[in-house]
N, CA, C and O atoms as CSV, one atom per row, in Angstrom:
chain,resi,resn,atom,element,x,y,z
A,1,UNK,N,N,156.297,-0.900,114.931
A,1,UNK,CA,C,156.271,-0.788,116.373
A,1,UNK,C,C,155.401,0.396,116.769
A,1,UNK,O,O,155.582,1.441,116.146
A,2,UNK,N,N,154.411,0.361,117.799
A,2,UNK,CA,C,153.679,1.015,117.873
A,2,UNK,C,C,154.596,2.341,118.906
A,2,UNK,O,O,155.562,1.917,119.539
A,3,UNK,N,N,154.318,3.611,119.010
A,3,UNK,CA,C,154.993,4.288,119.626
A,3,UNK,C,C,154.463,4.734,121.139
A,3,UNK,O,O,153.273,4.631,121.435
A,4,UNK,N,N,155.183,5.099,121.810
A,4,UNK,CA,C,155.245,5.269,123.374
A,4,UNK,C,C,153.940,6.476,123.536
A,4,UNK,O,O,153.845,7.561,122.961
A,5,UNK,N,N,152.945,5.794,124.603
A,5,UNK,CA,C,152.127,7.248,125.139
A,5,UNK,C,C,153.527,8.322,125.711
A,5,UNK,O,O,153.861,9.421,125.268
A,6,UNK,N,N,154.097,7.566,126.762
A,6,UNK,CA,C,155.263,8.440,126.959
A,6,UNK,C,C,156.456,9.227,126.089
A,6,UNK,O,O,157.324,8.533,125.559
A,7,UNK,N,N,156.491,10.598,125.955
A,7,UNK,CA,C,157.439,10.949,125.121
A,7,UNK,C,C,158.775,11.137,125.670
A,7,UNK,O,O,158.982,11.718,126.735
A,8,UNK,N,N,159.653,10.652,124.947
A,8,UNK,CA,C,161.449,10.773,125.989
A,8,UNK,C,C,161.633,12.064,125.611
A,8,UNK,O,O,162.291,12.545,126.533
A,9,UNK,N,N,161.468,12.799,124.907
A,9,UNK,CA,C,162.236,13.837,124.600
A,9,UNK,C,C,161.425,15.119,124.062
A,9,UNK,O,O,160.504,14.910,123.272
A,10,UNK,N,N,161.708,16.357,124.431
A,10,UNK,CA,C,160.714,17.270,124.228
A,10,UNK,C,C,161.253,17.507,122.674
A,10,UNK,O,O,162.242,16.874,122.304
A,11,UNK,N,N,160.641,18.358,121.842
A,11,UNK,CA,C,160.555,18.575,120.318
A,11,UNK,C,C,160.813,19.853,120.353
A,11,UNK,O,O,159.727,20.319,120.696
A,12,UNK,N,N,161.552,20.750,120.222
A,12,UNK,CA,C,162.098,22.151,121.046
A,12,UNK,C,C,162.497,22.543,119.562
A,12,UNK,O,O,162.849,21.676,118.762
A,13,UNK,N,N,162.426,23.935,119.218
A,13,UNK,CA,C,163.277,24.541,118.219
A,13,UNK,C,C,164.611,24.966,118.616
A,13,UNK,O,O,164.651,25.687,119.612
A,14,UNK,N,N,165.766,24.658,118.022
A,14,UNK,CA,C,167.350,24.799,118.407
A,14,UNK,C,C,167.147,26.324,119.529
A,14,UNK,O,O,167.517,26.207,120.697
A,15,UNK,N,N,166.700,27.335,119.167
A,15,UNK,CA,C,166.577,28.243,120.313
A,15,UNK,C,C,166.318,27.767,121.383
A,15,UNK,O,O,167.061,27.810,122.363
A,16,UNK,N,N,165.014,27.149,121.321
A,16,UNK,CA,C,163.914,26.906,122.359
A,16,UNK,C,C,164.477,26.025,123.072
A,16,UNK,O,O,164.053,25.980,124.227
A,17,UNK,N,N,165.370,25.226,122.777
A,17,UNK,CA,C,166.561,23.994,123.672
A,17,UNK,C,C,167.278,24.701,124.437
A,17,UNK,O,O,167.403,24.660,125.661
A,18,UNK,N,N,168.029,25.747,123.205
A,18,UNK,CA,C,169.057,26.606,124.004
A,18,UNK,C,C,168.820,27.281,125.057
A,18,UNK,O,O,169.653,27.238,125.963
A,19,UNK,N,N,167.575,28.107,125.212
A,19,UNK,CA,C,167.017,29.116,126.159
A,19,UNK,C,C,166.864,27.855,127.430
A,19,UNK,O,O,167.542,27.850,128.457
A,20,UNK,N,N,165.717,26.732,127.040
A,20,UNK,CA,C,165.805,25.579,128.204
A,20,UNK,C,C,166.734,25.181,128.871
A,20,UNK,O,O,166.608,24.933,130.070
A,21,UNK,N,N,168.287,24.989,127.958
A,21,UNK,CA,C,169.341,24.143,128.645
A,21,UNK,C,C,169.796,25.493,129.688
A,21,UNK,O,O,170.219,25.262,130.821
A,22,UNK,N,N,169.620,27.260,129.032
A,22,UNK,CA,C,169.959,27.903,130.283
A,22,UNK,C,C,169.169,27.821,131.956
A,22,UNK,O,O,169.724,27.913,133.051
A,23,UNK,N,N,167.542,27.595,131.602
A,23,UNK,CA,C,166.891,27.873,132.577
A,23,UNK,C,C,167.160,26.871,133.538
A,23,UNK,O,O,167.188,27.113,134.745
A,24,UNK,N,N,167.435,25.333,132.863
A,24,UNK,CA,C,167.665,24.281,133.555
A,24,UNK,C,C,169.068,24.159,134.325
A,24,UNK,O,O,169.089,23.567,135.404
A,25,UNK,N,N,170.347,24.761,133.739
A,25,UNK,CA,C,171.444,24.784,134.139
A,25,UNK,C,C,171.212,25.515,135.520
A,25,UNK,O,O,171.442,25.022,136.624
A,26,UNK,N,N,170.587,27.105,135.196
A,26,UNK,CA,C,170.327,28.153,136.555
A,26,UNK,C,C,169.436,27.527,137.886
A,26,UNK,O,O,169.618,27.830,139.065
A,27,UNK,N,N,168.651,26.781,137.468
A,27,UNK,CA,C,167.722,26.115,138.669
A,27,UNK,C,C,168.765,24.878,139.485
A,27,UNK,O,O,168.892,24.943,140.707
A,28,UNK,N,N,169.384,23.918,138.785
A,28,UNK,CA,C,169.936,23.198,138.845
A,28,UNK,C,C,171.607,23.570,140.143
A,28,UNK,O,O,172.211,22.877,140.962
A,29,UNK,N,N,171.760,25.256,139.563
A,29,UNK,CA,C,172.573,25.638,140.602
A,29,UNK,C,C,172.429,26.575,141.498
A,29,UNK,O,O,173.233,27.250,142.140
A,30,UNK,N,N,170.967,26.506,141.439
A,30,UNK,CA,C,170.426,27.779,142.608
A,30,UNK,C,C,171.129,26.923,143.590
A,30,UNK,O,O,171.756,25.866,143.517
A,31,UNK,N,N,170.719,27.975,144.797
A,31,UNK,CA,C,171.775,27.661,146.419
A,31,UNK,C,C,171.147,26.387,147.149
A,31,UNK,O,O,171.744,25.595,147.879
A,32,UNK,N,N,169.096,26.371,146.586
A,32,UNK,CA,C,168.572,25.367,147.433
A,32,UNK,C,C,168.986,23.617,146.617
A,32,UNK,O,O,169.220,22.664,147.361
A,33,UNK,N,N,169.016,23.449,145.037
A,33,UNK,CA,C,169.534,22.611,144.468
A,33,UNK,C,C,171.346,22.132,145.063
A,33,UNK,O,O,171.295,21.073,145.688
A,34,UNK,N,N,172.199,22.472,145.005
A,34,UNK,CA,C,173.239,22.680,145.942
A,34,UNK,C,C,173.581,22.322,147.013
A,34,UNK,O,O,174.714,22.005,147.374
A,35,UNK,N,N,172.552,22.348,147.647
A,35,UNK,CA,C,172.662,22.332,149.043
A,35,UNK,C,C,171.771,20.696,149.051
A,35,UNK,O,O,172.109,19.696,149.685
A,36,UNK,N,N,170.942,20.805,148.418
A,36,UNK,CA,C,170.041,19.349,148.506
A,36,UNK,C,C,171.024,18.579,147.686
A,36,UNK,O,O,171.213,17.443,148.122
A,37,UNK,N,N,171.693,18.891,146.626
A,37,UNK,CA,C,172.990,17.406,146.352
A,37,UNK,C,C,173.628,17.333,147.037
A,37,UNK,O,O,174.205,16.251,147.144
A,38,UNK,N,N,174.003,18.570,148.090
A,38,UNK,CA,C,175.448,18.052,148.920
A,38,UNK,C,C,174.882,17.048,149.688
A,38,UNK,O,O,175.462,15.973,149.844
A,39,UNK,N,N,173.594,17.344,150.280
A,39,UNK,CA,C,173.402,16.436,151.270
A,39,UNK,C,C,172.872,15.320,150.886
A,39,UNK,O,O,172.740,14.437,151.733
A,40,UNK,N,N,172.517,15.125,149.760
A,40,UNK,CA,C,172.140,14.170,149.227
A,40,UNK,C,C,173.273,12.626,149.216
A,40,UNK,O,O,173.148,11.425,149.453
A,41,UNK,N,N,174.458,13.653,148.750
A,41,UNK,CA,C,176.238,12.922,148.550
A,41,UNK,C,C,176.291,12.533,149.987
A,41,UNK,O,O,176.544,11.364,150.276
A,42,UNK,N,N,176.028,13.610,151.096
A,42,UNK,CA,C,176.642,12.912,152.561
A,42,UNK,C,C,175.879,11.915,152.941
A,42,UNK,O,O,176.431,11.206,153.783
A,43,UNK,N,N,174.376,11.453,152.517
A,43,UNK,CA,C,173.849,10.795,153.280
A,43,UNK,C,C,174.313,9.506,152.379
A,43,UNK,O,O,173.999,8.514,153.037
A,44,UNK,N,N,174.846,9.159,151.313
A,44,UNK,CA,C,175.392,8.367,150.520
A,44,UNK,C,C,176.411,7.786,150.890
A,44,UNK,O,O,176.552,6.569,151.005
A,45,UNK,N,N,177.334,8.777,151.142
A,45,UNK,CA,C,178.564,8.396,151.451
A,45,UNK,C,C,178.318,7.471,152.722
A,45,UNK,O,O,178.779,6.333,152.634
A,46,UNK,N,N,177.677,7.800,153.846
A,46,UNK,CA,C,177.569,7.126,155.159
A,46,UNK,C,C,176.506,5.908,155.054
A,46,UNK,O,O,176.455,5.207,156.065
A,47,UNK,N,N,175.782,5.604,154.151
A,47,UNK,CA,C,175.666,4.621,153.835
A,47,UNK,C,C,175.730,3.896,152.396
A,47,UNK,O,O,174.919,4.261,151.544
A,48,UNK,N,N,176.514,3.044,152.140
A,48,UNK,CA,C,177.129,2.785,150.830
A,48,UNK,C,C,175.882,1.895,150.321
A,48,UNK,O,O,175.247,2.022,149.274
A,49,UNK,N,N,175.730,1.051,151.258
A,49,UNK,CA,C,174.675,-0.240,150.958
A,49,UNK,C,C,173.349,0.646,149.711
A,49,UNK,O,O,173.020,0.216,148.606
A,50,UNK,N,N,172.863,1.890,150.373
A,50,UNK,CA,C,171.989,2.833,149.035
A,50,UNK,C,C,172.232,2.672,148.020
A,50,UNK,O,O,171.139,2.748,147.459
A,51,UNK,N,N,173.342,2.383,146.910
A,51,UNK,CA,C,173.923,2.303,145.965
A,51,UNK,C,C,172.595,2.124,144.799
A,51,UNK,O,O,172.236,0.993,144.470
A,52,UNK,N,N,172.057,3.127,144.341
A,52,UNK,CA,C,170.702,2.650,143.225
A,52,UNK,C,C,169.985,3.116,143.895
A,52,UNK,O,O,168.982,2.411,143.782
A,53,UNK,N,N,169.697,4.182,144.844
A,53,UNK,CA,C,168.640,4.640,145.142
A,53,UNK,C,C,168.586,6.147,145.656
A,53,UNK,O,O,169.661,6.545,146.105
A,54,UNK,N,N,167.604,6.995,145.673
A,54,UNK,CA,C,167.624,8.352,145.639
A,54,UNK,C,C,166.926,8.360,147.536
A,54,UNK,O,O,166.221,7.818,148.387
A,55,UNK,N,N,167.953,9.581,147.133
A,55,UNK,CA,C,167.657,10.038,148.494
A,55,UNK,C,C,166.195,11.099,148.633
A,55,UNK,O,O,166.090,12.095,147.916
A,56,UNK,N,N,165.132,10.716,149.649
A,56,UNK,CA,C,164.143,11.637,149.471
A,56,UNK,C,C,163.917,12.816,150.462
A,56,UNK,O,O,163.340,12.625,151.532
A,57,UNK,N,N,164.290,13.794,150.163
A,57,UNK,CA,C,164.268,14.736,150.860
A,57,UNK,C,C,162.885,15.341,151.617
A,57,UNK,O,O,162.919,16.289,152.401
A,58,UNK,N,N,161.512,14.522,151.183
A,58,UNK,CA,C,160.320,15.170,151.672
A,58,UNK,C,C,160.401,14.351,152.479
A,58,UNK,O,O,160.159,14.861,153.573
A,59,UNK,N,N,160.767,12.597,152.614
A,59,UNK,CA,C,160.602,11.243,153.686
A,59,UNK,C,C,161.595,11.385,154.669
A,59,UNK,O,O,161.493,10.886,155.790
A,60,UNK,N,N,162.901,12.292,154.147
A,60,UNK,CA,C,164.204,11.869,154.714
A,60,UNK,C,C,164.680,10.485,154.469
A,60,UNK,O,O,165.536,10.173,155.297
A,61,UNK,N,N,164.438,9.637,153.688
A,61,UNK,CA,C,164.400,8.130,153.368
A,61,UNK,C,C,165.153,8.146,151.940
A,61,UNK,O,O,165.244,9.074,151.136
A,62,UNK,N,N,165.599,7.002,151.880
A,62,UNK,CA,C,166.299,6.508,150.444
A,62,UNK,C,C,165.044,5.757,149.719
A,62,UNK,O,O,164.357,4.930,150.318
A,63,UNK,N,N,164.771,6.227,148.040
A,63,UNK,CA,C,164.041,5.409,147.988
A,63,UNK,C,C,164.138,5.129,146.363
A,63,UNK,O,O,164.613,5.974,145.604
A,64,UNK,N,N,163.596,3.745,145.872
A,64,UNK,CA,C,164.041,3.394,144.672
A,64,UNK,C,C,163.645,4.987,143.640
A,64,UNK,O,O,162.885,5.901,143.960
A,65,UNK,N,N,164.366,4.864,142.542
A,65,UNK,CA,C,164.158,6.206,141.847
A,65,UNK,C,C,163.078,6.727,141.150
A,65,UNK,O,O,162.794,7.908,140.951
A,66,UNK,N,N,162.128,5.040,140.568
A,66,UNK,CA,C,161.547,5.673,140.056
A,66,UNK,C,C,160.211,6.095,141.122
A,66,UNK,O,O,159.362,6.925,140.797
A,67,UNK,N,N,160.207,5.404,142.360
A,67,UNK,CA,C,158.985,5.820,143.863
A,67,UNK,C,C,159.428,7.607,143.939
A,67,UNK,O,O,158.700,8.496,144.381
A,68,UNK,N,N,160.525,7.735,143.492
A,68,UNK,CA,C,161.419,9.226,144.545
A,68,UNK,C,C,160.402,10.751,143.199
A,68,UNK,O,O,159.504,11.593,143.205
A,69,UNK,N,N,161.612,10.038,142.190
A,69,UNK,CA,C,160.882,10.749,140.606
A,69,UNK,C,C,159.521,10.719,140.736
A,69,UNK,O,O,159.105,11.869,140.590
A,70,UNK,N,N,158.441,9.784,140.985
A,70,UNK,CA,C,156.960,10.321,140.923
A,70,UNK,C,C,156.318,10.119,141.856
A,70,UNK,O,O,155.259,9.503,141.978
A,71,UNK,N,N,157.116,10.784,142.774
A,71,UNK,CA,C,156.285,11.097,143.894
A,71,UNK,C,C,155.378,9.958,144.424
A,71,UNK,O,O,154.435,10.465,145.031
A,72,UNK,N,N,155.333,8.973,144.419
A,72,UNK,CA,C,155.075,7.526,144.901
A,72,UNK,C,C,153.889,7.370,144.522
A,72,UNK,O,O,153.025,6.831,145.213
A,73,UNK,N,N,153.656,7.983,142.991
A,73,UNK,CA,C,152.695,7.578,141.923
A,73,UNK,C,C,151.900,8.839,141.985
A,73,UNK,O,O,151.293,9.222,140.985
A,74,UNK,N,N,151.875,9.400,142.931
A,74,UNK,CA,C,150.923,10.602,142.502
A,74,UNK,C,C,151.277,11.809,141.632
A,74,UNK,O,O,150.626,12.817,141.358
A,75,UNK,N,N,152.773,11.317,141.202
A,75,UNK,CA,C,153.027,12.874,140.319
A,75,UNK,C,C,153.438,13.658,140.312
A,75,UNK,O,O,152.688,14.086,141.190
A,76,UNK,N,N,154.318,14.804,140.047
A,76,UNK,CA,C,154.847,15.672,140.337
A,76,UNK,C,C,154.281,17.212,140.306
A,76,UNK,O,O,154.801,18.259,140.694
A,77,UNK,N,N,153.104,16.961,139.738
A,77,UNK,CA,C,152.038,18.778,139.726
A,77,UNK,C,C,151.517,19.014,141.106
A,77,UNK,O,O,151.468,20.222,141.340
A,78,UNK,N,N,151.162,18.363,141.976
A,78,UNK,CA,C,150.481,18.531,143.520
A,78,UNK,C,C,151.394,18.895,144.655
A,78,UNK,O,O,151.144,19.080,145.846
A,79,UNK,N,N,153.171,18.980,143.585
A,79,UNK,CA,C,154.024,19.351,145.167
A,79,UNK,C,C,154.515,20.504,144.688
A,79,UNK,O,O,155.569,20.858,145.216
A,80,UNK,N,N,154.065,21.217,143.827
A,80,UNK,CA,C,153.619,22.682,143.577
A,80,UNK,C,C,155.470,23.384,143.826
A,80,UNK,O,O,156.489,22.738,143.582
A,81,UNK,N,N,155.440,24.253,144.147
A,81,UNK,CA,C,156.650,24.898,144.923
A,81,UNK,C,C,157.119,24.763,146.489
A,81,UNK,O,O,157.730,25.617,147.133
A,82,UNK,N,N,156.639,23.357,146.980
A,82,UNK,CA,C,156.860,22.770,148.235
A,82,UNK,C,C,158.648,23.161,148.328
A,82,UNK,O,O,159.464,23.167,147.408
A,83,UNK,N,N,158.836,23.444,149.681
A,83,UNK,CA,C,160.288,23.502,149.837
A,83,UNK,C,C,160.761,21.969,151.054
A,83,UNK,O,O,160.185,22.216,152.114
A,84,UNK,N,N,161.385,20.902,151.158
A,84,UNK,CA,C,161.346,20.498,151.792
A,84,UNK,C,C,162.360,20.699,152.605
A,84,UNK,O,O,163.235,21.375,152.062
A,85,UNK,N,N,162.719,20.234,154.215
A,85,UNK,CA,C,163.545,20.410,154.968
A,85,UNK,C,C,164.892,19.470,154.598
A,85,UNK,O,O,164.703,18.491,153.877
A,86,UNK,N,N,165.968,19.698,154.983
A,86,UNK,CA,C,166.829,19.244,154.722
A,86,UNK,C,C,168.081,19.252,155.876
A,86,UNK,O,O,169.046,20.001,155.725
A,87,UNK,N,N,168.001,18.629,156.672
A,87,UNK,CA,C,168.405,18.202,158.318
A,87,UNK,C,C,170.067,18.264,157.767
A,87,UNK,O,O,170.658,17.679,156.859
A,88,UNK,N,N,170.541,19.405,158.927
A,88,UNK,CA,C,171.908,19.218,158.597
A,88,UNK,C,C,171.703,19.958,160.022
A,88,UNK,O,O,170.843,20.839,160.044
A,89,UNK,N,N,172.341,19.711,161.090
A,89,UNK,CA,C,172.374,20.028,162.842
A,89,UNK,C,C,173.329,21.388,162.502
A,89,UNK,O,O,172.822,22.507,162.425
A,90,UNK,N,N,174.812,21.138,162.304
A,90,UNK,CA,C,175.374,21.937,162.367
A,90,UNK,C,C,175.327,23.827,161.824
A,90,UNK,O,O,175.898,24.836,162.237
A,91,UNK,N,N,174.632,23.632,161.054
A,91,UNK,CA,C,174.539,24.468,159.951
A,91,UNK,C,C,173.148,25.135,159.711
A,91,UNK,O,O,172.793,25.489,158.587
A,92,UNK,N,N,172.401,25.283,160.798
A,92,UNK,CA,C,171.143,25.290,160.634
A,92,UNK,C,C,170.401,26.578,159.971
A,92,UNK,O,O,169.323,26.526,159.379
A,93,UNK,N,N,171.390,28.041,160.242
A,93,UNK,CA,C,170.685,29.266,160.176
A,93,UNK,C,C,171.289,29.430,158.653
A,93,UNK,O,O,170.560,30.141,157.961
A,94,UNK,N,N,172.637,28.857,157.871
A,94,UNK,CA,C,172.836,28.767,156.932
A,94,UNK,C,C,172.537,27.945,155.863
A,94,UNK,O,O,173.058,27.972,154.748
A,95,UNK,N,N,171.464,27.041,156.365
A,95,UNK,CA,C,170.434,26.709,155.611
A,95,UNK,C,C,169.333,27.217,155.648
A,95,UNK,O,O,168.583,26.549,154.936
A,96,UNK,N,N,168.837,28.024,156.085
A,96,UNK,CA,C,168.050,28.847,156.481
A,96,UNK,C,C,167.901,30.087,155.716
A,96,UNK,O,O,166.849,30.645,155.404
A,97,UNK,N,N,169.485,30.548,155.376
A,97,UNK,CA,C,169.738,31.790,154.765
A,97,UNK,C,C,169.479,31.045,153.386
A,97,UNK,O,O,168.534,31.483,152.730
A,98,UNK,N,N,170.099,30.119,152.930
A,98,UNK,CA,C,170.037,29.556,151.256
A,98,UNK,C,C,168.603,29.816,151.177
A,98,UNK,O,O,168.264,30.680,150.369
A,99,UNK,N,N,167.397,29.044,152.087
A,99,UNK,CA,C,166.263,28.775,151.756
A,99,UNK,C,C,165.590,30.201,151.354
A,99,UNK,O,O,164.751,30.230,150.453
A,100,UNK,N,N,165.914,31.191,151.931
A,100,UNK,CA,C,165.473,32.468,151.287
A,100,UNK,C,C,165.871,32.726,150.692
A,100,UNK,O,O,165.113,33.311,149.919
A,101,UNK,N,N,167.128,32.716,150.274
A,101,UNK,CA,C,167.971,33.085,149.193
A,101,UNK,C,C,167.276,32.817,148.173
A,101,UNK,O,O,166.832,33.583,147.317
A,102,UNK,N,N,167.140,31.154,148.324
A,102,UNK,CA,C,166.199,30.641,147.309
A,102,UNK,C,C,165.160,31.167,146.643
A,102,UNK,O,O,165.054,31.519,145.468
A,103,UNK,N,N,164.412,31.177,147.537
A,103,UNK,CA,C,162.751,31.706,147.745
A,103,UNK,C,C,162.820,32.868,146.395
A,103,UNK,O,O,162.219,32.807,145.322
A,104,UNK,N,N,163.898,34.047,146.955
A,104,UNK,CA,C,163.524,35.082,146.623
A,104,UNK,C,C,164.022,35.127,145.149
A,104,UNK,O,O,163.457,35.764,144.260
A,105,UNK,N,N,165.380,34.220,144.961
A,105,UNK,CA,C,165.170,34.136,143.227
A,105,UNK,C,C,164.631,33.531,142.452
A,105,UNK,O,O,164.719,33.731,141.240
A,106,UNK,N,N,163.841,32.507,143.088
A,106,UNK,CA,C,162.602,31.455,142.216
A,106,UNK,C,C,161.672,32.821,141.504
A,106,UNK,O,O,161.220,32.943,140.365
A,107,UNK,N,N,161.613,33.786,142.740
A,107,UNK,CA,C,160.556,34.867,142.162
A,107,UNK,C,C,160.837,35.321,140.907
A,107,UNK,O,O,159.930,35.284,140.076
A,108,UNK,N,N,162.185,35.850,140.523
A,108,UNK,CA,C,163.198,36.744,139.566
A,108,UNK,C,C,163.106,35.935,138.625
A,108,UNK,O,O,162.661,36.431,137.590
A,109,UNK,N,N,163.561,34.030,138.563
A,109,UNK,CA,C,163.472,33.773,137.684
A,109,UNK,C,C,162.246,32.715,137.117
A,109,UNK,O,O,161.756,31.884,137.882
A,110,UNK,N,N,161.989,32.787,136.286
A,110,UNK,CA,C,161.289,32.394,135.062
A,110,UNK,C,C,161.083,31.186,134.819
A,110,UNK,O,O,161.734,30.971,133.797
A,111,UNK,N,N,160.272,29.691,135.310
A,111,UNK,CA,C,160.780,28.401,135.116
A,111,UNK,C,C,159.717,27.862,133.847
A,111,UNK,O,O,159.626,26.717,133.405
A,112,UNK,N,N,158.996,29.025,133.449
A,112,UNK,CA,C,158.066,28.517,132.589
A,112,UNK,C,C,158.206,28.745,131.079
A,112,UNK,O,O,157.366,28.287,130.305
């Protein structure tokens, strides 16, 4: 069988996993990640019919996963450190505060 241009899985030395699974865990629970699943869950919950599809936070739209994952073919290197908005009425200046919050520890930490 001939093998995949695509690789599933990176080739990491047991450190080099370990150090990854931290950087990925920390990004994963920064305040702006967090805040984009919660709302991700509410816009789910209020419509069930979505069931199989990702919510897109740059469209505001639900969209199949793999359109959402690559960026609707163009990729994921061209949306750089884009922050997108994330519409919640009530709550506006405390999303506001996360988004710097954010900002300022993307700086501190290390994603490379």
């Amino acid at each position: 069988m001939k093998s995949s241009p695509i690789r599933l899985k990176q080739k990491l030395s047991p450190e080099a996993a370990k150090s990854k699974a931290a950087r990925d865990l920390k990004a994963a629970k920064s305040p702006y990640r967090r805040a984009a699943k919660a709302d991700s869950q509410k816009k789910h919950r209020a419509n069930p019919s979505m069931k199989g599809r990702d919510y897109d936070h740059k469209t505001s739209s639900f969209k199949t996963v793999k359109a959402n994952r690559g960026n609707d073919g163009k990729g994921t290197r061209i949306e750089g450190k884009t922050k997108y908005t994330i519409k919640w009425k009530k709550d506006h200046l405390k999303w506001k505060a996360l988004l710097a919050l954010e900002t300022h520890q993307l700086k501190e930490l290390d994603l490379h």
